[in-house]
C-alpha positions in Angstrom: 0.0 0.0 0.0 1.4 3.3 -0.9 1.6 6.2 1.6 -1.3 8.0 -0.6 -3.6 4.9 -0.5 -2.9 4.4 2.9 -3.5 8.1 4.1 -6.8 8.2 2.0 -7.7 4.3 3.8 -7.1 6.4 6.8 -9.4 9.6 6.0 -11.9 7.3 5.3 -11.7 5.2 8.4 -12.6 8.8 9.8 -15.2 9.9 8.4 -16.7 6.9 9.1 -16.2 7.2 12.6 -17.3 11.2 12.4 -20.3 9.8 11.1 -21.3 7.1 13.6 -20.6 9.4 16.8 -22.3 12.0 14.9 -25.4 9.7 15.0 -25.2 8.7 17.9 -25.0 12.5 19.7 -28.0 13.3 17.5 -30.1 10.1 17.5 -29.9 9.9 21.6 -32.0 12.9 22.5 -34.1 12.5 20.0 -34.7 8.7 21.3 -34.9 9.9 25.0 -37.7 12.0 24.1 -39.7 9.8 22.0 -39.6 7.1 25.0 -40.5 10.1 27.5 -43.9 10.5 25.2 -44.4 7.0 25.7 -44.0 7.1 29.2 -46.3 10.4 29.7 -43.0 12.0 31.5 -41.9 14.4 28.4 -43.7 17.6 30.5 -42.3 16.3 33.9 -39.1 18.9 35.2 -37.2 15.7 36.0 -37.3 15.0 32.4 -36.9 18.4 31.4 -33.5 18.6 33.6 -32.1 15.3 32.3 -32.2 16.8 28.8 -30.8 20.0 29.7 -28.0 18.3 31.5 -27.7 16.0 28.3 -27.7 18.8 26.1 -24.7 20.9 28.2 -22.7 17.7 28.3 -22.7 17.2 24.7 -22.6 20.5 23.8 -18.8 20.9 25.6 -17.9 17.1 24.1 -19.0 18.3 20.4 -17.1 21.6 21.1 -14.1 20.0 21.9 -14.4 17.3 19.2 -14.7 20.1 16.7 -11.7 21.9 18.3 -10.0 18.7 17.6 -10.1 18.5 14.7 -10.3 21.9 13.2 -7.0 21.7 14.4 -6.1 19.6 11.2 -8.6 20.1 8.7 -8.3 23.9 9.3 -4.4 24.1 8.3 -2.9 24.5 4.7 -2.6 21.3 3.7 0.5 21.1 2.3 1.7 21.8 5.7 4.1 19.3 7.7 1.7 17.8 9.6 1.0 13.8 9.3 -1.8 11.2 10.3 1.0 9.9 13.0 0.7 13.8 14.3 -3.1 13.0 14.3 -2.9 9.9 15.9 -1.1 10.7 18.6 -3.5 13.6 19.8 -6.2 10.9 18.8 -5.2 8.4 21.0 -4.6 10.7 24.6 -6.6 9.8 27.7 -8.2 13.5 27.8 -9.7 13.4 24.2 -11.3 9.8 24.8 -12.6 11.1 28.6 -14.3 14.1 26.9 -15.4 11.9 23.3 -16.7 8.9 24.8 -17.3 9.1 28.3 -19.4 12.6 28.1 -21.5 10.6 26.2 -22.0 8.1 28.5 -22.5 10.9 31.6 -25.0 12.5 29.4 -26.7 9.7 28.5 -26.8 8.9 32.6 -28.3 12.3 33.1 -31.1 11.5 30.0 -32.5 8.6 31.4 -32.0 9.5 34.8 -34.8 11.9 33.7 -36.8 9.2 32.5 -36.4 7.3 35.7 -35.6 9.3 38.9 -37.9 12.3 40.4 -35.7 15.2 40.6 
């Protein structure tokens, strides 16, 4: 595989995982609302405070993730910079805390609305 085929492979690899975390931050709230209709608890304040909570935790997760990676999609392109560059600031402990476990915290406080009288 040639460096070129292997850094498109690799720009493909993420956009597909843009897209699937994308979903997911987008598909949740709108799922936690359609089971709080169900339920009858969409006009309860516990419900309403679960989704604001949700909505604040994702909102700082997105906001880093676009800060991210802005950070390399926002740079001349014939630049120095590399996928190993990428990967490195990819892989750190910080950027996976605030990517996938605000998710999960959000998520928490979203069906804890569902669930738990506030």
């Amino acid at each position: 595989m040639t460096p070129d085929e292997r850094d498109l492979k690799h720009s493909d690899v993420l956009y597909d995982y843009i897209k699937f975390h994308l979903g997911l931050y987008i598909a949740t709230p709108a799922g936690l609302a359609i089971v709080a209709a169900a339920l009858g608890v969409a006009e309860q304040s516990s419900f309403r405070n679960g989704m604001i909570a949700l909505a604040a935790i994702y909102f700082a997760a997105g906001l880093h993730a676009s800060w991210t990676i802005a950070r390399y999609v926002n740079v001349s392109w014939e630049a120095d910079r590399n996928w190993a560059d990428f990967g490195k600031q990819a892989s750190s402990c910080l950027r996976r805390l605030i990517h996938h476990y605000l998710y999960w915290l959000g998520l928490f406080f979203g069906l804890g609305g569902l669930v738990w009288p506030w």
